[in-house]
C-alpha positions as CSV (number, residue, x, y, z in Angstrom):
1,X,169.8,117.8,94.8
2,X,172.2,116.8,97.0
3,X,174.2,113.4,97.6
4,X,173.1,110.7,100.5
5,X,169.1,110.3,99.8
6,X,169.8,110.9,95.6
7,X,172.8,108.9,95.2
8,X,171.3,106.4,93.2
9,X,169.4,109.1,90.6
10,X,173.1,110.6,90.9
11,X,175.2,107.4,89.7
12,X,172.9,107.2,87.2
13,X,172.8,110.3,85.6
14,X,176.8,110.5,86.1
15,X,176.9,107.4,84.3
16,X,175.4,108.6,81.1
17,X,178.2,111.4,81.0
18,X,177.0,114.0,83.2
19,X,179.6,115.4,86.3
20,X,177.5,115.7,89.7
21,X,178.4,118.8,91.5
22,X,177.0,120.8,94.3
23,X,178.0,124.3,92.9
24,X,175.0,125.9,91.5
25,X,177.8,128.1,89.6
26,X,178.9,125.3,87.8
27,X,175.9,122.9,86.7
28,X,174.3,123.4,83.9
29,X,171.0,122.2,84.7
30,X,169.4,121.4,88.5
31,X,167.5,118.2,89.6
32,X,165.1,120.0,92.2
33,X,163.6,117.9,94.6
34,X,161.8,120.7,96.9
35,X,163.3,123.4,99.4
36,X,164.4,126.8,98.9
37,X,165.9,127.8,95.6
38,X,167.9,131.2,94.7
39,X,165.4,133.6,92.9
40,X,167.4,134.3,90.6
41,X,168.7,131.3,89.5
42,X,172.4,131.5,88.2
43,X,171.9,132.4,84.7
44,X,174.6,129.2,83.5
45,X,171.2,127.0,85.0
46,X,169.2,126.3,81.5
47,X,166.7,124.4,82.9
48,X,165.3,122.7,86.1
49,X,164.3,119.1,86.9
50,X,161.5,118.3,89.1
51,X,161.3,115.4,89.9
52,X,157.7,114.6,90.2
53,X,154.8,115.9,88.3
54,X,152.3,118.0,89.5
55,X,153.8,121.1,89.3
56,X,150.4,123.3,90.3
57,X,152.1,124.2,93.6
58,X,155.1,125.8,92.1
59,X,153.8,127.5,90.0
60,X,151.2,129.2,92.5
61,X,154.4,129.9,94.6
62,X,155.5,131.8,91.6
63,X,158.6,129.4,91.7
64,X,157.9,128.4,88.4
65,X,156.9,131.3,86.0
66,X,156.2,132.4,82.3
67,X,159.3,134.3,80.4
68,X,162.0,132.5,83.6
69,X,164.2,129.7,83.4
70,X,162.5,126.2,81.7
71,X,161.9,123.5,83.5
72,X,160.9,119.7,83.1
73,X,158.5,117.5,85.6
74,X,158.4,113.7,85.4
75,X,155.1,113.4,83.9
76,X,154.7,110.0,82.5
77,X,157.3,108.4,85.1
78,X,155.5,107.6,87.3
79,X,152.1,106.2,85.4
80,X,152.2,102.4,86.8
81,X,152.7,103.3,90.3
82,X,150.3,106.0,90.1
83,X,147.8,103.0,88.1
84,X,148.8,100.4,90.7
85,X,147.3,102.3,93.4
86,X,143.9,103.4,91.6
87,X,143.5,100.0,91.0
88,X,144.2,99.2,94.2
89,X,141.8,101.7,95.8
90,X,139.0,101.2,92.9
91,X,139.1,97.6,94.1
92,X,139.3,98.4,97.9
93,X,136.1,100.3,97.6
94,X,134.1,98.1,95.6
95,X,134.4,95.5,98.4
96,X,133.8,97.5,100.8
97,X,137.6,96.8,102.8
98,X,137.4,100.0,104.8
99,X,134.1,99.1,106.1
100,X,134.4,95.5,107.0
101,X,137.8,96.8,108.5
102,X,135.9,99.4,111.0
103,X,133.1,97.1,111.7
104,X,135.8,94.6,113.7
105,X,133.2,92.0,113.9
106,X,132.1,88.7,111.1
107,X,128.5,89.9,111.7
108,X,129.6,92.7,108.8
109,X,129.3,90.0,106.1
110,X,125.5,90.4,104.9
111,X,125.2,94.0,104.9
112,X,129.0,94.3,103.4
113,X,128.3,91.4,100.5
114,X,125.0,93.1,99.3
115,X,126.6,96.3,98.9
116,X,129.4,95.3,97.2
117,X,130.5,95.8,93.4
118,X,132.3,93.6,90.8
119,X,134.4,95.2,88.2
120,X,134.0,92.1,86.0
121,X,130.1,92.4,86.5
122,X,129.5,95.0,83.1
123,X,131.0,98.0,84.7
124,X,131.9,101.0,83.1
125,X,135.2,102.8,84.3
126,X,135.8,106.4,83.2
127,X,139.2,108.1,83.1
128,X,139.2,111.5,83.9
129,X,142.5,113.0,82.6
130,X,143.6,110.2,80.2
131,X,147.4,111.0,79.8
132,X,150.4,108.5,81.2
133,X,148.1,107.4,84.3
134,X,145.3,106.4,81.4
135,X,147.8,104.5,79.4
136,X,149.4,102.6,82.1
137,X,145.7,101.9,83.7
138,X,143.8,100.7,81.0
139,X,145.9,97.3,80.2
140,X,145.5,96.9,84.3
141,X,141.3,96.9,84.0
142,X,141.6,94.8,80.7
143,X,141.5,91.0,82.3
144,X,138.2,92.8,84.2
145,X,136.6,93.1,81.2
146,X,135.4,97.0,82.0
147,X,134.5,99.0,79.2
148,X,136.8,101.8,79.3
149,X,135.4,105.8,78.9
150,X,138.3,108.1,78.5
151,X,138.2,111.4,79.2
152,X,140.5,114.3,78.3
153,X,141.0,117.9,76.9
154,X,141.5,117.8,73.9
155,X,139.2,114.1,72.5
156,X,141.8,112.9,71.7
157,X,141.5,108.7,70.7
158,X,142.9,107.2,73.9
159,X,144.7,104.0,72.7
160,X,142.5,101.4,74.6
161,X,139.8,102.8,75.5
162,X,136.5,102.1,74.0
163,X,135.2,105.6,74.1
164,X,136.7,108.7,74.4
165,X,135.6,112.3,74.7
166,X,136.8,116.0,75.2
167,X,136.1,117.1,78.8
168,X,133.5,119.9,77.3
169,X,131.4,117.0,76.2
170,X,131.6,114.9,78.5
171,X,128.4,115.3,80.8
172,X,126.2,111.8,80.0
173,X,129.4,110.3,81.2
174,X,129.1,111.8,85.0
175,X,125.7,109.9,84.3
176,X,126.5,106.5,82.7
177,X,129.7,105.1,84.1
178,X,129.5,102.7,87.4
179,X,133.3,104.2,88.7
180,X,135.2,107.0,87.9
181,X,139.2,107.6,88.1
182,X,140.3,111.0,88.5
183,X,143.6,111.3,86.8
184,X,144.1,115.1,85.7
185,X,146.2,117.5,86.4
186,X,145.3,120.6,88.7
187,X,144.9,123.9,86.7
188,X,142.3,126.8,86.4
189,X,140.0,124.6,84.7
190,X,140.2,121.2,86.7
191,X,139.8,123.1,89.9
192,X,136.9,122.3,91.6
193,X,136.0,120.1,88.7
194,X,133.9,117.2,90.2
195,X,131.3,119.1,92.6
196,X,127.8,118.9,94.3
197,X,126.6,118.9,90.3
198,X,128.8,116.0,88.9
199,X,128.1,113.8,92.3
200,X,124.4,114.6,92.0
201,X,124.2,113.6,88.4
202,X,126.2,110.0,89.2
203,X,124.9,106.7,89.9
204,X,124.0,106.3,94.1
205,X,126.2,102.9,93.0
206,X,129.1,105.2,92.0
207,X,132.8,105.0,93.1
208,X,135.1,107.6,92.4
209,X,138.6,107.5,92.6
210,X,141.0,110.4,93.2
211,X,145.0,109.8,92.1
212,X,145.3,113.0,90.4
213,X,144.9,116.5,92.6
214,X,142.8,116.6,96.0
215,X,141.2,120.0,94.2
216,X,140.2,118.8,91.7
217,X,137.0,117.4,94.4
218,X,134.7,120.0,96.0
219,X,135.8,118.4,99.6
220,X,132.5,119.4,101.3
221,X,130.8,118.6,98.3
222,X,132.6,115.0,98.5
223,X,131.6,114.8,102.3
224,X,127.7,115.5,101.5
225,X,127.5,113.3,98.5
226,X,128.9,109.8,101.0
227,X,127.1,111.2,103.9
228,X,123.2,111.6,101.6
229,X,124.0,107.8,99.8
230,X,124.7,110.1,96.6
231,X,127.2,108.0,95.7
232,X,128.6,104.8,97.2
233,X,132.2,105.6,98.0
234,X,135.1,107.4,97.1
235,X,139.2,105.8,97.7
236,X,141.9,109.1,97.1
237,X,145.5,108.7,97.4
238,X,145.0,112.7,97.2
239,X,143.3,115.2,99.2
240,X,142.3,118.7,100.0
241,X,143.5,120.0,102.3
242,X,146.3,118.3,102.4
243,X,147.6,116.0,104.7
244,X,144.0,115.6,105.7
245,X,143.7,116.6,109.4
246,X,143.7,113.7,111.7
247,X,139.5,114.0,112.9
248,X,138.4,114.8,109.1
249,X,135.2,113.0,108.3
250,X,136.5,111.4,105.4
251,X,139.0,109.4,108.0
252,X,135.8,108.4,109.4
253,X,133.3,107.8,106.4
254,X,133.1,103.9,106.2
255,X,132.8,104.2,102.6
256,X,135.8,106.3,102.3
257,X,138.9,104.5,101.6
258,X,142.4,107.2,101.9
259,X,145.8,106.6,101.4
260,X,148.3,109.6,102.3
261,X,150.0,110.0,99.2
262,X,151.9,107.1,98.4
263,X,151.5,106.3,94.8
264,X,154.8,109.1,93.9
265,X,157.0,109.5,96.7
266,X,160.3,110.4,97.1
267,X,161.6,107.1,97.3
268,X,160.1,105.1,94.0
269,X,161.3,109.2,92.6
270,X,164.9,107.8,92.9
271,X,164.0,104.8,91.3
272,X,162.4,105.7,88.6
273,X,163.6,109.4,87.5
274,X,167.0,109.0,86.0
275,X,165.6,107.8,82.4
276,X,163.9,110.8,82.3
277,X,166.7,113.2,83.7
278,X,168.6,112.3,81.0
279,X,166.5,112.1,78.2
280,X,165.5,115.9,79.0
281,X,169.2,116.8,79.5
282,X,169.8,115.2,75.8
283,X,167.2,117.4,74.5
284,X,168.3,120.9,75.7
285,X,171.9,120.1,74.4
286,X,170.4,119.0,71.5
287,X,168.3,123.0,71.5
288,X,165.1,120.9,71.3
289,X,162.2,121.1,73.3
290,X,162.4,118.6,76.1
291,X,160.1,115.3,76.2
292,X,158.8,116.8,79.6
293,X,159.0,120.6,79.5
294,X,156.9,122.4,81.5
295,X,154.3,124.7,79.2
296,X,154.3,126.7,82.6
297,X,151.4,129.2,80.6
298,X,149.0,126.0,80.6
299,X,150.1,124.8,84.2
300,X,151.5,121.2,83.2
């Protein structure tokens, strides 16, 4: 990490007694933020920082790797954001904003009114993935008065949730809930996880939302299911591929709703991340296992 974009993340972390410096042969951890990195890392570097979450891509670069140096991702830091914009794009769908946007003309209001959806009107809102993003989300759909499924490996009792259930059985909930908000991480397992099957077996009234992965969404499958009035709309901050080529037909699906990627960026990264930085740095002096650390094995 170097100074000018970081400053702020780097007057904080200074601040709590750390030295900044831009000699990898003198720190003794890294805050990586992307770009090239020496393979091999200087051995006095006991552990890396990334500074966002998904580490997927990292590891499939075989940047990050089982038996090498540890490293930390800011899983958790960035759980309102993230929330904010599923909300956001839940919302957007439901009332149809994409398509009353395209159709540039008042005349939209019948067709637009009778398809649209009400979160307040006894709708069911599963959380695929129900970690940080779940937690900060949940309070968010309260004042709707949703019921709340929540979805995750292991079944674990999601604080807030009404329901919850292990990912293995899970399938009456593709079936039963009105919206769905994809939240996991990307791994072996999650890959590919919500295809021509899941969007078949989900209400033609569906909405799914995507903040998690873009893979974890069969894209063709995706495309197929809004094109044949499988479901009735999708709203991703994520895709795949991505960016999403300018021409893709989920720019142009009016019941579609994209936003490129904006609910972590770089910039609410320097806002946010210095809690965390330190917190993880505490814990490795400490020889503890870091609030954050990267079980690189499992892929989060």
């Amino acid at each position: 990490m170097y100074p000018g974009v970081w400053d702020r993340v780097i007057a904080e972390v200074e601040a709590s007694g750390h030295e900044f410096t831009t000699d990898l042969n003198e720190a003794e951890f890294l805050i990586y933020a992307g770009g090239r990195l020496p393979d091999p890392l200087p051995a006095n570097i006991g552990f890396v920082q990334f500074v966002f979450s998904g580490v997927d891509r990292l590891i499939d670069a075989g940047v990050m790797r089982p038996g090498g140096v540890r490293w930390a991702n800011a899983a958790g830091v960035y759980a309102r954001p993230v929330a904010e914009i599923a909300l956001t794009l839940l919302l957007a769908q439901l009332h149809h904003v994409k398509a009353a946007s395209l159709a540039g003309s008042f005349r939209a209001r019948g067709p637009i009114d009778a398809a649209q959806g009400w979160l307040f009107d006894a709708t069911t809102v599963a959380i695929i993935g129900a970690g940080g993003i779940a937690d900060a989300l949940i309070p968010m759909l309260r004042p709707f008065g949703v019921k709340v499924i929540a979805v995750n490996r292991s079944g674990r009792r999601v604080e807030g949730a009404d329901e919850t259930f292990p990912v293995s059985e899970a399938t009456h909930v593709w079936r039963d809930a009105d919206a769905f908000v994809l939240a996991m991480p990307l791994t072996e397992e999650t890959a590919g996880l919500v295809d021509a099957a899941k969007f078949e077996a989900m209400k033609s009234s569906a909405v799914v939302v995507n903040v998690g992965r873009g893979e974890l969404i069969v894209t063709d499958d995706l495309v197929a299911a809004l094109r044949n009035g499988e479901i009735a709309g999708a709203a991703m901050d994520v895709t795949d591929p991505e960016p999403l080529p300018d021409g893709h037909p989920l720019w142009q699906l009016p019941n579609c709703t994209i936003t490129p990627h904006i609910a972590a960026t770089g910039r609410i990264a320097q806002r946010m991340i210095a809690p965390q930085i330190i917190e993880n740095a505490a814990a490795f002096a400490a020889g503890e296992r870091m609030p954050t650390e990267v079980d690189v094995e499992r892929g989060y």
